[in-house]
PDB file of the backbone (N, CA, C, O) and the ligand in Angstrom, with CONECT records:
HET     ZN  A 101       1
ATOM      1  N   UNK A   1      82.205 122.636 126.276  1.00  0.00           N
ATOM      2  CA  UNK A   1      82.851 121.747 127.240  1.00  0.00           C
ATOM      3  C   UNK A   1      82.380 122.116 128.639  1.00  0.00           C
ATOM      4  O   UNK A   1      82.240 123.264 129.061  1.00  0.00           O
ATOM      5  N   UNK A   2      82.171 121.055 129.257  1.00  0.00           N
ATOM      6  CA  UNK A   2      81.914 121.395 130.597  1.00  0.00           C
ATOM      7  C   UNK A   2      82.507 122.164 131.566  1.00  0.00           C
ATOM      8  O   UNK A   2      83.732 122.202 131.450  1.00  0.00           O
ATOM      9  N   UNK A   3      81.992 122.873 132.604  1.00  0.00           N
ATOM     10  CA  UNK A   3      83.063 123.924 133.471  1.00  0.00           C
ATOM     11  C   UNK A   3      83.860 122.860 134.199  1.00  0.00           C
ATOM     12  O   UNK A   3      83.434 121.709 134.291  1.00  0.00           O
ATOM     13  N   UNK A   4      85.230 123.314 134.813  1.00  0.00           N
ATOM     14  CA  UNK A   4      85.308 121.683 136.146  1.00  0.00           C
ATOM     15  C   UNK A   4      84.396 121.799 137.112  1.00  0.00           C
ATOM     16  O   UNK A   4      83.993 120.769 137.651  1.00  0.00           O
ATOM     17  N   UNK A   5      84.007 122.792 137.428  1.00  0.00           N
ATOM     18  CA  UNK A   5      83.097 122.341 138.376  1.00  0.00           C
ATOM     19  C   UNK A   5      82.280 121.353 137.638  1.00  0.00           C
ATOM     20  O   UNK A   5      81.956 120.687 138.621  1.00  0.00           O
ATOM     21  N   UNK A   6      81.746 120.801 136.718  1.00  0.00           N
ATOM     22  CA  UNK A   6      80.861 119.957 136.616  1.00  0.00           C
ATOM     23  C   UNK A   6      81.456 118.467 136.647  1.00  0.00           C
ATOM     24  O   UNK A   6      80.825 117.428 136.842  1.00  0.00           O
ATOM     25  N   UNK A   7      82.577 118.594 136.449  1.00  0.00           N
ATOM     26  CA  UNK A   7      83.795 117.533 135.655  1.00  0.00           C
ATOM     27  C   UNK A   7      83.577 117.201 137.364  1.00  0.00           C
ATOM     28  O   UNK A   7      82.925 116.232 137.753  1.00  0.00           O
ATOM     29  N   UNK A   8      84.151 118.051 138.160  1.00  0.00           N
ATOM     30  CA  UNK A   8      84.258 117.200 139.533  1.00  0.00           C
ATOM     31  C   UNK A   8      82.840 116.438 140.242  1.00  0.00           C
ATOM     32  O   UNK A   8      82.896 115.411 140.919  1.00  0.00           O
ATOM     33  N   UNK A   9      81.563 117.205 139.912  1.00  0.00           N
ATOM     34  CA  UNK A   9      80.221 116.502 140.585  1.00  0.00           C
ATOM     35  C   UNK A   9      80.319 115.520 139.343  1.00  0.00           C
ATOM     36  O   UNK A   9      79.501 114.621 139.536  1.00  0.00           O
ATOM     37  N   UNK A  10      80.841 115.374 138.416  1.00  0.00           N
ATOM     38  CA  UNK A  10      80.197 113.718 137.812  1.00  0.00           C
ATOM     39  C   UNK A  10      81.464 112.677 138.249  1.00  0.00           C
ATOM     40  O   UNK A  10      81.170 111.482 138.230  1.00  0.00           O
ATOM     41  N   UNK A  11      82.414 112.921 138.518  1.00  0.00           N
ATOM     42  CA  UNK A  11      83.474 112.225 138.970  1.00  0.00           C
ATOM     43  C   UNK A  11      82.732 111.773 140.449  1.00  0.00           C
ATOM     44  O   UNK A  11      82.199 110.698 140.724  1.00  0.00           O
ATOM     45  N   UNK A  12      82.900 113.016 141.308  1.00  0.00           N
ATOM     46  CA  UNK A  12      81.995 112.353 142.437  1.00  0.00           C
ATOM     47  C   UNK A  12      81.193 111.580 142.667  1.00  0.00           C
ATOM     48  O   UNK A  12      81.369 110.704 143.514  1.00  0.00           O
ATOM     49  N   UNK A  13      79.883 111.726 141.833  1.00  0.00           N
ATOM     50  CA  UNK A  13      78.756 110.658 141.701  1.00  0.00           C
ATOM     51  C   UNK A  13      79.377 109.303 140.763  1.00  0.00           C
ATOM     52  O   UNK A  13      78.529 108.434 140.559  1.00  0.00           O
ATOM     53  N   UNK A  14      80.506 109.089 140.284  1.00  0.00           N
ATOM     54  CA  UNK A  14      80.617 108.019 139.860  1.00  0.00           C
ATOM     55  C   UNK A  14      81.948 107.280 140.661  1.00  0.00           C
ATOM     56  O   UNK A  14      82.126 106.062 140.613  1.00  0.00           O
ATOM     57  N   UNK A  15      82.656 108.017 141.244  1.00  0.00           N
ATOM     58  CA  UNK A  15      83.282 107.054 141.905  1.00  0.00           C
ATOM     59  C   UNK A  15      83.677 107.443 143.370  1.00  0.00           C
ATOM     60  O   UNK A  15      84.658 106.880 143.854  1.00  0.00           O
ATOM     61  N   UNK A  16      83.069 108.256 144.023  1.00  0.00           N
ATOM     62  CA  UNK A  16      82.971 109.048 145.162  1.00  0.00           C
ATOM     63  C   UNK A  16      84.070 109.761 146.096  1.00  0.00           C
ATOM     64  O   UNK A  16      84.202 109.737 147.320  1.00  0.00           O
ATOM     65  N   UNK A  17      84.907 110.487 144.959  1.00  0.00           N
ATOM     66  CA  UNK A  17      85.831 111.388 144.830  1.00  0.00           C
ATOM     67  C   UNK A  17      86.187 112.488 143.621  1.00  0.00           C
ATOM     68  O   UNK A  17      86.449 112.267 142.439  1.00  0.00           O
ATOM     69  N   UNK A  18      86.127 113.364 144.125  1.00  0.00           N
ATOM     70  CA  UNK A  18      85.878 114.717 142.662  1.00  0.00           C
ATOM     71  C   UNK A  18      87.124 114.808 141.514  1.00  0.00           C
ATOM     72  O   UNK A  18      87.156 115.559 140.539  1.00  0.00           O
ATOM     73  N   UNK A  19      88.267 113.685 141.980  1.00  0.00           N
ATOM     74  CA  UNK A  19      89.262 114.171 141.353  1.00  0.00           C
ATOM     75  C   UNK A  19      90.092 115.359 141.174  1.00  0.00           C
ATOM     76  O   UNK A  19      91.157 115.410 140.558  1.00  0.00           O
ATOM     77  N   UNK A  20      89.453 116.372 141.817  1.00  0.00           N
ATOM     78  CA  UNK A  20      89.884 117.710 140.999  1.00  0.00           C
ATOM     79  C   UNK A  20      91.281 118.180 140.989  1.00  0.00           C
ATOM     80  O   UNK A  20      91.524 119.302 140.545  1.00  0.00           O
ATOM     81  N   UNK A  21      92.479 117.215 141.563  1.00  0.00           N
ATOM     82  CA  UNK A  21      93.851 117.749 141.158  1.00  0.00           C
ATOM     83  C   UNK A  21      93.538 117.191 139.002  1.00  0.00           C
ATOM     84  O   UNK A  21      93.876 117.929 138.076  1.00  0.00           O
ATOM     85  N   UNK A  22      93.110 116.311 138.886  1.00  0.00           N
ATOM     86  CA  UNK A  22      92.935 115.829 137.328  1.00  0.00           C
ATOM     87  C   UNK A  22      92.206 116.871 136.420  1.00  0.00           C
ATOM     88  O   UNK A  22      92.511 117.302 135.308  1.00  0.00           O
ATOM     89  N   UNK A  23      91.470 117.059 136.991  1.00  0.00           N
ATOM     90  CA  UNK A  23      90.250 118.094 136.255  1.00  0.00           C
ATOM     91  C   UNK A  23      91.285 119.542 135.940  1.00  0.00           C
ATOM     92  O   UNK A  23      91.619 120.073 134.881  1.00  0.00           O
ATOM     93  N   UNK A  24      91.604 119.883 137.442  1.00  0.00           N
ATOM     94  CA  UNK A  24      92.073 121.159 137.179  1.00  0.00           C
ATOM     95  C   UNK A  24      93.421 120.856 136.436  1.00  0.00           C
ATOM     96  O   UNK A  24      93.242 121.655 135.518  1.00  0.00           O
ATOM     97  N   UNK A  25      94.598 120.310 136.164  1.00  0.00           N
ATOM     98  CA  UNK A  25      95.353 119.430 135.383  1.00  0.00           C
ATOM     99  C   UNK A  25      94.772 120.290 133.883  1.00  0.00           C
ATOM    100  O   UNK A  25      95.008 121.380 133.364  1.00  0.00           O
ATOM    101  N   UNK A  26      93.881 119.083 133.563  1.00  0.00           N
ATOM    102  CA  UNK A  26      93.362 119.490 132.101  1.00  0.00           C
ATOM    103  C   UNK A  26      93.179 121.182 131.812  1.00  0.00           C
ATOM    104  O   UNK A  26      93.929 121.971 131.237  1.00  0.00           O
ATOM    105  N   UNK A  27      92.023 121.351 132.384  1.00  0.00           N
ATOM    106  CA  UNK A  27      91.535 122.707 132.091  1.00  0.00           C
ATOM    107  C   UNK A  27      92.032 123.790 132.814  1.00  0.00           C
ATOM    108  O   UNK A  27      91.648 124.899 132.443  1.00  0.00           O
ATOM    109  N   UNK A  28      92.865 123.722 133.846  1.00  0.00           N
ATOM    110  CA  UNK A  28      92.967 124.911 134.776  1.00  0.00           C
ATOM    111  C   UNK A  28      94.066 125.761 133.864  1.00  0.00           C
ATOM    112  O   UNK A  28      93.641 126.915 133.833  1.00  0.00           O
ATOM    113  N   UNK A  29      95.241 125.671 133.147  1.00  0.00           N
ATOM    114  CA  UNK A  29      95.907 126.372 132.368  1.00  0.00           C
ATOM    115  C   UNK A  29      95.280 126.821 131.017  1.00  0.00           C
ATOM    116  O   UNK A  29      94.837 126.081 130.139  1.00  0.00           O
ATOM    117  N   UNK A  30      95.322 127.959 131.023  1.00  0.00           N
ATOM    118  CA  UNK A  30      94.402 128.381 129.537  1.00  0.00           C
ATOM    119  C   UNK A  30      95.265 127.867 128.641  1.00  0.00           C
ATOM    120  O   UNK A  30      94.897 127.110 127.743  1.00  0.00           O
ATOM    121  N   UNK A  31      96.679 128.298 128.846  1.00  0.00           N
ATOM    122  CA  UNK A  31      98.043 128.180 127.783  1.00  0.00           C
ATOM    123  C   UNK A  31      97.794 126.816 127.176  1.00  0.00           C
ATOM    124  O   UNK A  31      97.782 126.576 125.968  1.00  0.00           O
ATOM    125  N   UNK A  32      97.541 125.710 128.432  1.00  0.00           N
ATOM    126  CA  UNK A  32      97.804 124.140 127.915  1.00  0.00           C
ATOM    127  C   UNK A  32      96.667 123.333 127.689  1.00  0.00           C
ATOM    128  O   UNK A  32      96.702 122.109 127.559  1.00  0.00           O
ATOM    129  N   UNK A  33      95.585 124.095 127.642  1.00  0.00           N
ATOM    130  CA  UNK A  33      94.120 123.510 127.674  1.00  0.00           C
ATOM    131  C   UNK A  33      94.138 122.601 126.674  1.00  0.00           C
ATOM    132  O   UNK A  33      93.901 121.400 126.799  1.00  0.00           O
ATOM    133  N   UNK A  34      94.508 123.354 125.374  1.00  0.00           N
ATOM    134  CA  UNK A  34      94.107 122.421 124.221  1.00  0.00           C
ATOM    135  C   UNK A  34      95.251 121.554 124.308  1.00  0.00           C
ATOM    136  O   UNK A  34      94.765 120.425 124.240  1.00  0.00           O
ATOM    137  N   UNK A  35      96.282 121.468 124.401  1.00  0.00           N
ATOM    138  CA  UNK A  35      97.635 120.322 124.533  1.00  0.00           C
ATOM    139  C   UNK A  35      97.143 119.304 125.409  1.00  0.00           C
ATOM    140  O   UNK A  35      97.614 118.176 125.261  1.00  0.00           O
ATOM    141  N   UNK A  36      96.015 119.555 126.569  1.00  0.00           N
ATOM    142  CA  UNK A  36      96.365 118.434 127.808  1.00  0.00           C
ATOM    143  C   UNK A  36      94.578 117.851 126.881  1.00  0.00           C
ATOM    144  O   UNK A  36      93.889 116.907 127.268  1.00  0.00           O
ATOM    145  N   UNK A  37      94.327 118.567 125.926  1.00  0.00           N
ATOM    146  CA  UNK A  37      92.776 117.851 125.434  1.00  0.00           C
ATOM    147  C   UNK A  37      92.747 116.845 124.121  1.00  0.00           C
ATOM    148  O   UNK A  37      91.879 116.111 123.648  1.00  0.00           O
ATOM    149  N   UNK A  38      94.228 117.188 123.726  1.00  0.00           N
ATOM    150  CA  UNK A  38      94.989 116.158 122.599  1.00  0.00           C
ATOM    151  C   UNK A  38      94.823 114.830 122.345  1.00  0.00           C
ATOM    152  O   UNK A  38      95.725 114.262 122.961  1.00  0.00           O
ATOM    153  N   UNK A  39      94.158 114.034 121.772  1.00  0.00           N
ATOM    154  CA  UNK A  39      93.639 112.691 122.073  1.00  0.00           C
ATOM    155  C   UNK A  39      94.803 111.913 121.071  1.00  0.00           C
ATOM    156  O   UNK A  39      94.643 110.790 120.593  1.00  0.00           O
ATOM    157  N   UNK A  40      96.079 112.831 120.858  1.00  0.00           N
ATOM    158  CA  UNK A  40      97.218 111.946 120.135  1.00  0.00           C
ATOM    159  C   UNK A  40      98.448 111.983 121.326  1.00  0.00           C
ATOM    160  O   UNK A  40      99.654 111.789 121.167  1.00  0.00           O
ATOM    161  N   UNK A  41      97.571 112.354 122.779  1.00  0.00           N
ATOM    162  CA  UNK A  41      98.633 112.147 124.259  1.00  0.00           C
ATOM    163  C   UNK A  41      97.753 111.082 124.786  1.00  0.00           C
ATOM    164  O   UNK A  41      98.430 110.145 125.209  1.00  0.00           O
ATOM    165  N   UNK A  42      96.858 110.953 124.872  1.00  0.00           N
ATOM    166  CA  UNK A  42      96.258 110.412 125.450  1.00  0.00           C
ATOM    167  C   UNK A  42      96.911 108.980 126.303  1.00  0.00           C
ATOM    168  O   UNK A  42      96.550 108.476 127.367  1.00  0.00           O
ATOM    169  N   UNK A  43      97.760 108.678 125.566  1.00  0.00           N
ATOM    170  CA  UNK A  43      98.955 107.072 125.605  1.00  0.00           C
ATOM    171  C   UNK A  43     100.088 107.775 126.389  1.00  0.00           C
ATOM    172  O   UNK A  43     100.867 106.880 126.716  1.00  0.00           O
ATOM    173  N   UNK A  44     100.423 108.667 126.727  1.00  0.00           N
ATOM    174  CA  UNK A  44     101.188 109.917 127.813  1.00  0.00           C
ATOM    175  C   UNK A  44     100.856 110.167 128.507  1.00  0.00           C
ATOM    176  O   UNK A  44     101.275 109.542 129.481  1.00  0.00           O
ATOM    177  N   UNK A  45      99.808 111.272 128.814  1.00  0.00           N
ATOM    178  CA  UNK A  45      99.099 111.404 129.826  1.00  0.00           C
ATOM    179  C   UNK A  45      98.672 110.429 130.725  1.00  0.00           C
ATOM    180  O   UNK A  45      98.890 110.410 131.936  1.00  0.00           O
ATOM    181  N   UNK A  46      97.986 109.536 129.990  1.00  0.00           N
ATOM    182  CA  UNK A  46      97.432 108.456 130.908  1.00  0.00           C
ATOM    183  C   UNK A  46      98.796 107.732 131.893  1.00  0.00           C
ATOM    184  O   UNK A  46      98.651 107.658 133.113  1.00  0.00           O
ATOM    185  N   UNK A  47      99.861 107.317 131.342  1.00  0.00           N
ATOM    186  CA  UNK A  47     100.696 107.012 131.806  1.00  0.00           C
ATOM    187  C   UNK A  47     101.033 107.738 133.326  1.00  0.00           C
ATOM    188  O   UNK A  47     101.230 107.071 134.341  1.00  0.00           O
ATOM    189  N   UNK A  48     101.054 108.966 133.286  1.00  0.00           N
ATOM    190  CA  UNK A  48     101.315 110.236 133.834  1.00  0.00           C
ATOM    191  C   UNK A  48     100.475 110.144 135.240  1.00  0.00           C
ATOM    192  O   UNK A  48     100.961 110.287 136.362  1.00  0.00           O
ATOM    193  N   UNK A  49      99.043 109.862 134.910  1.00  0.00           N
ATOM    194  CA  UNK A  49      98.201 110.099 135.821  1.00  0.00           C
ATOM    195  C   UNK A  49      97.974 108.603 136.353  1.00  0.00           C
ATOM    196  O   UNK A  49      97.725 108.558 137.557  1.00  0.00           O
ATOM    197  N   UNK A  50      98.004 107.615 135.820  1.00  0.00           N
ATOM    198  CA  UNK A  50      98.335 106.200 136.408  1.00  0.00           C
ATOM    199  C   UNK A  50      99.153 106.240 137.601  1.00  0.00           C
ATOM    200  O   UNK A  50      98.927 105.747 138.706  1.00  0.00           O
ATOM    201  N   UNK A  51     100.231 106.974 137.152  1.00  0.00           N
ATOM    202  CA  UNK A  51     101.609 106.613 138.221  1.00  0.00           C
ATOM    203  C   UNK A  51     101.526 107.624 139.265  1.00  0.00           C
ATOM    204  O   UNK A  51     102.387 107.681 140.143  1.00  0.00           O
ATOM    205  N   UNK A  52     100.570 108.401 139.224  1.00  0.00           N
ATOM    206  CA  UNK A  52     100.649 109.868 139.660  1.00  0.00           C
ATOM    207  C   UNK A  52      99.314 110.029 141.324  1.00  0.00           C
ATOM    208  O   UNK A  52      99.275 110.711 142.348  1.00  0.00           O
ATOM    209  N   UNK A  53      98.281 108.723 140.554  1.00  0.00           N
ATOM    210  CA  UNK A  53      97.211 108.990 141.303  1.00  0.00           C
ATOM    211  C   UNK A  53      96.257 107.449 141.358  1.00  0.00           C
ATOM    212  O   UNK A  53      95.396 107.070 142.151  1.00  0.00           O
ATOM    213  N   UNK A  54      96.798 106.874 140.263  1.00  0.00           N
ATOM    214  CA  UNK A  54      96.238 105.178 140.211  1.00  0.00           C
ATOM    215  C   UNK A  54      95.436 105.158 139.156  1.00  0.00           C
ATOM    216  O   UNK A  54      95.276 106.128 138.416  1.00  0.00           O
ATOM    217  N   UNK A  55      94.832 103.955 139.007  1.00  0.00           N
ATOM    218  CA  UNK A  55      94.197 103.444 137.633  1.00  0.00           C
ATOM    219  C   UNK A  55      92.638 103.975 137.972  1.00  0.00           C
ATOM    220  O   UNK A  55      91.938 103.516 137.070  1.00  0.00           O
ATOM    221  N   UNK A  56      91.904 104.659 138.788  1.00  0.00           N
ATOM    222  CA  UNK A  56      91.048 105.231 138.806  1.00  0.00           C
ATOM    223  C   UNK A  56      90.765 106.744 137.995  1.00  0.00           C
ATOM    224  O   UNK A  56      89.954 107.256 137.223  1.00  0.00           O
ATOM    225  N   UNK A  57      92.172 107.108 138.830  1.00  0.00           N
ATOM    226  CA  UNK A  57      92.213 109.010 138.282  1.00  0.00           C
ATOM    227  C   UNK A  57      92.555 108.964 136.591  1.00  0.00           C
ATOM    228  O   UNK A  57      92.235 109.780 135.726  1.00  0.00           O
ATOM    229  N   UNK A  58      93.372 107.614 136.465  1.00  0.00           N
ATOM    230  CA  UNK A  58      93.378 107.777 134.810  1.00  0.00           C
ATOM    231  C   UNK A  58      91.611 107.871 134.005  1.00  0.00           C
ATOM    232  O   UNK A  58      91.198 108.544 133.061  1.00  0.00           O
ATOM    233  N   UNK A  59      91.006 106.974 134.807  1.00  0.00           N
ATOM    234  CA  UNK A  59      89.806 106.368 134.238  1.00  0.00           C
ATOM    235  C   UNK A  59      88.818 107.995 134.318  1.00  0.00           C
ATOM    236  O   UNK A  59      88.102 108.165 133.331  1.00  0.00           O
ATOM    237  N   UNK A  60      88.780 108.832 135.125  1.00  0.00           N
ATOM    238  CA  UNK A  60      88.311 110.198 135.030  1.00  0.00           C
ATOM    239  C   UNK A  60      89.265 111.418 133.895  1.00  0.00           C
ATOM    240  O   UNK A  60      89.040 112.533 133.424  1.00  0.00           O
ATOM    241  N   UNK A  61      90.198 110.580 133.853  1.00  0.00           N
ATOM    242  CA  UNK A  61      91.180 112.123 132.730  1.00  0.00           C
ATOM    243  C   UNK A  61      90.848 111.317 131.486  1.00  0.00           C
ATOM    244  O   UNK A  61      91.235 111.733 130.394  1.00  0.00           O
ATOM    245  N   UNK A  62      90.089 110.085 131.593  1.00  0.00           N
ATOM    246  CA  UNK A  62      89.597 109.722 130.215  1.00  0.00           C
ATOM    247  C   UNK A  62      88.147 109.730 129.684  1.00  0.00           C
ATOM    248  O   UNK A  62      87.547 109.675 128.610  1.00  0.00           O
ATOM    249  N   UNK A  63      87.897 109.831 131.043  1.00  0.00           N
ATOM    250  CA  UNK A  63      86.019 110.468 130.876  1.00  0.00           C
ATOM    251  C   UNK A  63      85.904 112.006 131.049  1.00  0.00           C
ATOM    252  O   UNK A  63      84.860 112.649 130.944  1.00  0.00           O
ATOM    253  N   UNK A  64      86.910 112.408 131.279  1.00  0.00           N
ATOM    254  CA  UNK A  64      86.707 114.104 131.228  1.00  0.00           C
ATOM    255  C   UNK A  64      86.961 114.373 129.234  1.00  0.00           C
ATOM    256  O   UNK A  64      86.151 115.050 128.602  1.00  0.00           O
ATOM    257  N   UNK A  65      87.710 113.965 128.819  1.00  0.00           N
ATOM    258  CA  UNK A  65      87.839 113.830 127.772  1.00  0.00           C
ATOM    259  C   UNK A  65      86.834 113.325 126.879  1.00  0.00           C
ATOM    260  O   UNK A  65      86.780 113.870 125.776  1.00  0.00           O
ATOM    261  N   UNK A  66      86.016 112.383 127.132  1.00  0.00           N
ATOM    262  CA  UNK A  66      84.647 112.518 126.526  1.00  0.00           C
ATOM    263  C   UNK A  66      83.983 113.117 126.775  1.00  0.00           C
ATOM    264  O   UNK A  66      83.172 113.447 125.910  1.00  0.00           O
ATOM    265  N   UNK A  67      83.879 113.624 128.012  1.00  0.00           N
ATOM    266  CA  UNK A  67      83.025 114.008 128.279  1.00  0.00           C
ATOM    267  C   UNK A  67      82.790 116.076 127.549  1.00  0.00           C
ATOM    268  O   UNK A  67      81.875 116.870 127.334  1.00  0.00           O
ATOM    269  N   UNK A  68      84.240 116.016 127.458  1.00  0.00           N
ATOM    270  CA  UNK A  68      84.092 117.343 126.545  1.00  0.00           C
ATOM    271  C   UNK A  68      83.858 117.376 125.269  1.00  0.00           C
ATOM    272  O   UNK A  68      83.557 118.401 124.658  1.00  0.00           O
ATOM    273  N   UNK A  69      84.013 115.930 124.634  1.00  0.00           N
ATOM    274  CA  UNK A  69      83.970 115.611 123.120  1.00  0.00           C
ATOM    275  C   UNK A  69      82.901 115.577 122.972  1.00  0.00           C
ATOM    276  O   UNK A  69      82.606 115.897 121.820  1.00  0.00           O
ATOM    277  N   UNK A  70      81.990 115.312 123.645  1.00  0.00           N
ATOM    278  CA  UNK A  70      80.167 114.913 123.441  1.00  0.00           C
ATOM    279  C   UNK A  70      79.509 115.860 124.128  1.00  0.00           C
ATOM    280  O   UNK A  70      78.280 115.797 124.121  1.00  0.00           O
ATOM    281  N   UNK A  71      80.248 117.062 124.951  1.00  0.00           N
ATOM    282  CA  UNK A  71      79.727 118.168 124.864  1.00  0.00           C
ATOM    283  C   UNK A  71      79.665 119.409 123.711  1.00  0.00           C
ATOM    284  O   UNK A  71      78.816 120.287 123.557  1.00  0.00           O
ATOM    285  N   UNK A  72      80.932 119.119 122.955  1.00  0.00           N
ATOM    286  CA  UNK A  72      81.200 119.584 121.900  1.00  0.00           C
ATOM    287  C   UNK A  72      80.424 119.693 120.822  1.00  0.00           C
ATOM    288  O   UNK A  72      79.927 120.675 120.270  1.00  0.00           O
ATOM    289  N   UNK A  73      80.384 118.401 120.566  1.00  0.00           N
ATOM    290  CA  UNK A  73      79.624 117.686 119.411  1.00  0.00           C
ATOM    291  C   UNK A  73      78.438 117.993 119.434  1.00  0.00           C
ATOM    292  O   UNK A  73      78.017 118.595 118.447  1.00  0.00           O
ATOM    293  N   UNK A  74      77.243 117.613 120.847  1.00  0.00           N
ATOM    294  CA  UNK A  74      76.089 118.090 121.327  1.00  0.00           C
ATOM    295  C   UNK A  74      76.108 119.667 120.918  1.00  0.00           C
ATOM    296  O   UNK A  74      75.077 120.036 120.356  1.00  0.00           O
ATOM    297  N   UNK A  75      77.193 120.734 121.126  1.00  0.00           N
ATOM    298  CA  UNK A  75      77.072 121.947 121.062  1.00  0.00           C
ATOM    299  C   UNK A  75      76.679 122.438 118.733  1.00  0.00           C
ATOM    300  O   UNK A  75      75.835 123.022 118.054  1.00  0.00           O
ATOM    301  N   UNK A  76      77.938 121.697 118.549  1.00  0.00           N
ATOM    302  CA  UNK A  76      77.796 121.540 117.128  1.00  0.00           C
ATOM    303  C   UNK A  76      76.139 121.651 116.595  1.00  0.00           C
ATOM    304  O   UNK A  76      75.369 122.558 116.280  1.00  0.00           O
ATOM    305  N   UNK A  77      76.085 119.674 116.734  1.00  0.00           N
ATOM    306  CA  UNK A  77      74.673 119.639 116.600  1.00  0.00           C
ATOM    307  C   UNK A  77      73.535 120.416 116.483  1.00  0.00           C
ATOM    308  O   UNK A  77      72.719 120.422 115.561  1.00  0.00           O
ATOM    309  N   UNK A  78      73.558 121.261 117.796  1.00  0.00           N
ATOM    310  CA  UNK A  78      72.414 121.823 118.061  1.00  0.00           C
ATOM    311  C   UNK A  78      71.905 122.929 117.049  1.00  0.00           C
ATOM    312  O   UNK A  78      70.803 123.237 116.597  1.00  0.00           O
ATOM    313  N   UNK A  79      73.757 123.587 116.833  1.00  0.00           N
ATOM    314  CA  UNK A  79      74.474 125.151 115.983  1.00  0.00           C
ATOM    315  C   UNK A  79      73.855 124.671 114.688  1.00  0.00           C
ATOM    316  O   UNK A  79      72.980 125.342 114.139  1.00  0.00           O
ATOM    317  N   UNK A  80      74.305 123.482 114.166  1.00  0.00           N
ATOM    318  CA  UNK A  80      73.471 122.754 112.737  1.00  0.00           C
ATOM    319  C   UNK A  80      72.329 123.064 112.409  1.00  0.00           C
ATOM    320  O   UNK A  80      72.027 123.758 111.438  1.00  0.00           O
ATOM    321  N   UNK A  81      71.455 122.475 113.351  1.00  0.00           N
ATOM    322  CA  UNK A  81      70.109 122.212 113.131  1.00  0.00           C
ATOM    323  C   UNK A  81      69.319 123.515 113.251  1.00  0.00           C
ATOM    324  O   UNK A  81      68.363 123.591 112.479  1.00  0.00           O
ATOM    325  N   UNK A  82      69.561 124.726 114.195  1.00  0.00           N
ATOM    326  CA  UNK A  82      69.388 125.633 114.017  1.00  0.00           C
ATOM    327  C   UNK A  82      69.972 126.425 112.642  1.00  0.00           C
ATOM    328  O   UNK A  82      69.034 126.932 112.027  1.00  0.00           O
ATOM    329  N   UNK A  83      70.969 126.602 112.157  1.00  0.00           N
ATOM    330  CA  UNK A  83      71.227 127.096 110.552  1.00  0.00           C
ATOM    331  C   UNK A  83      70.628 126.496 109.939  1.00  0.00           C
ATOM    332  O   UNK A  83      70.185 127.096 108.959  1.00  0.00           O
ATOM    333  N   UNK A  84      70.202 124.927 110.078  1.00  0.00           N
ATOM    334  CA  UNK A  84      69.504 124.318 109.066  1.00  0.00           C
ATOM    335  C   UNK A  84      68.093 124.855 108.777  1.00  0.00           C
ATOM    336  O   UNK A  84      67.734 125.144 107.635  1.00  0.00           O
ATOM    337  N   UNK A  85      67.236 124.987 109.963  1.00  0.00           N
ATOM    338  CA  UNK A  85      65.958 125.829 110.244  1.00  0.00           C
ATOM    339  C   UNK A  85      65.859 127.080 109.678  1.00  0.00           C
ATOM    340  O   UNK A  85      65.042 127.479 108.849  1.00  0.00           O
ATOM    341  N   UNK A  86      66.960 127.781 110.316  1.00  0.00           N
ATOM    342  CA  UNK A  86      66.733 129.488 109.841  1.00  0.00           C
ATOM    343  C   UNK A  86      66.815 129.289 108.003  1.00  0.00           C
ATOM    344  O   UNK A  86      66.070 129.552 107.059  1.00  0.00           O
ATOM    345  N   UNK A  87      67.644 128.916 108.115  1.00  0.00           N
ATOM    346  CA  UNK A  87      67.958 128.568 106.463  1.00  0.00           C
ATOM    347  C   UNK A  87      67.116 128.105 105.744  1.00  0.00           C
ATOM    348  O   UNK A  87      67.313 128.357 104.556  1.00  0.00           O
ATOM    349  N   UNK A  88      66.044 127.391 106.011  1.00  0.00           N
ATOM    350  CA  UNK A  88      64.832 126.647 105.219  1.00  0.00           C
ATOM    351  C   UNK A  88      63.765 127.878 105.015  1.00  0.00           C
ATOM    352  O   UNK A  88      63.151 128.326 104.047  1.00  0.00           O
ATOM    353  N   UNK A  89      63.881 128.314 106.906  1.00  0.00           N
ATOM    354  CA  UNK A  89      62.917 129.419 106.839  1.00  0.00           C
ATOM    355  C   UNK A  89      62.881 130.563 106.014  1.00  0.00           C
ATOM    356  O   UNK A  89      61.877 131.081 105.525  1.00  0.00           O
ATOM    357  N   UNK A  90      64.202 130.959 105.885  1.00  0.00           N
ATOM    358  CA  UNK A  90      64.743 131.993 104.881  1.00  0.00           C
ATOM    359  C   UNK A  90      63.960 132.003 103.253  1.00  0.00           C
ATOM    360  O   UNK A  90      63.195 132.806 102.718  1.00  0.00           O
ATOM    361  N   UNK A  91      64.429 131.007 102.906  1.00  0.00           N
ATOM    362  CA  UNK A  91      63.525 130.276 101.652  1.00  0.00           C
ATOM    363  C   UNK A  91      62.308 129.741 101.653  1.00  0.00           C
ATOM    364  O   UNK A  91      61.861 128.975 100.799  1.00  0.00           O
ATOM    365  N   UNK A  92      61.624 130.240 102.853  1.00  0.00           N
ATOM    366  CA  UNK A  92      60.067 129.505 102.382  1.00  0.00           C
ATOM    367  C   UNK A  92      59.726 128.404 102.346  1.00  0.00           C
ATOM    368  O   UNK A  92      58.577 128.056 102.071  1.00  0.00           O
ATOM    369  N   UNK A  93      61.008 127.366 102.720  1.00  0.00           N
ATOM    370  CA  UNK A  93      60.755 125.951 102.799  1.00  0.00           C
ATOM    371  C   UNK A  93      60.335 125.593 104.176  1.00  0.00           C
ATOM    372  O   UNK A  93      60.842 125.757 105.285  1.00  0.00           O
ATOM    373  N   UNK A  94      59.062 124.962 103.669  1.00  0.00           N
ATOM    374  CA  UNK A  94      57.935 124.483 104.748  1.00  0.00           C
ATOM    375  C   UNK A  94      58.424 122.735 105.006  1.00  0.00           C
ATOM    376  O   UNK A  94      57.784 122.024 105.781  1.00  0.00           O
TER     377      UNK A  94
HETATM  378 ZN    ZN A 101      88.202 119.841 129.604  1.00  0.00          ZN2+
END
């Protein structure tokens, strides 16, 4: 997942404010990291940050949220394809 610092330069370049009361929100509590990354709140939260900051800041606590899911996934991926390699290599499979 991305650091916030990164969460805030892509917020910036896309709507030319870093967000970072949202960012830090999500990730800044270790305790609540995974609770505020819950995509079965998502219909809560959003509510939360609608009323809290407007229909923009929701639109970043919902791209921070992909944006960690497809960092994730990307991270997965990569972990795969490397076991997949070593693993072929292991066996001699060319
Ligand atoms: Zn995050």
């Amino acid at each position: 997942m991305p650091p916030i610092e990164k969460h805030l330069m892509i917020s910036l370049e896309r709507t030319g404010k870093d967000y970072r009361e949202v960012h830090e929100w999500i990730d800044g509590d270790p305790a609540k990291k995974a609770e505020r990354h819950d995509v079965t709140k998502i219909y809560e939260y959003s509510q939360m940050f609608k009323d809290k900051y407007g229909d923009e800041a929701l639109q970043e606590y919902i791209q921070h949220i992909h944006d960690d899911l497809k960092g994730k996934f990307d991270h997965v991926q990569e972990d795969l394809q490397k076991a997949v390699a070593d693993t072929l290599a292991y066996f001699g499979v060319k």
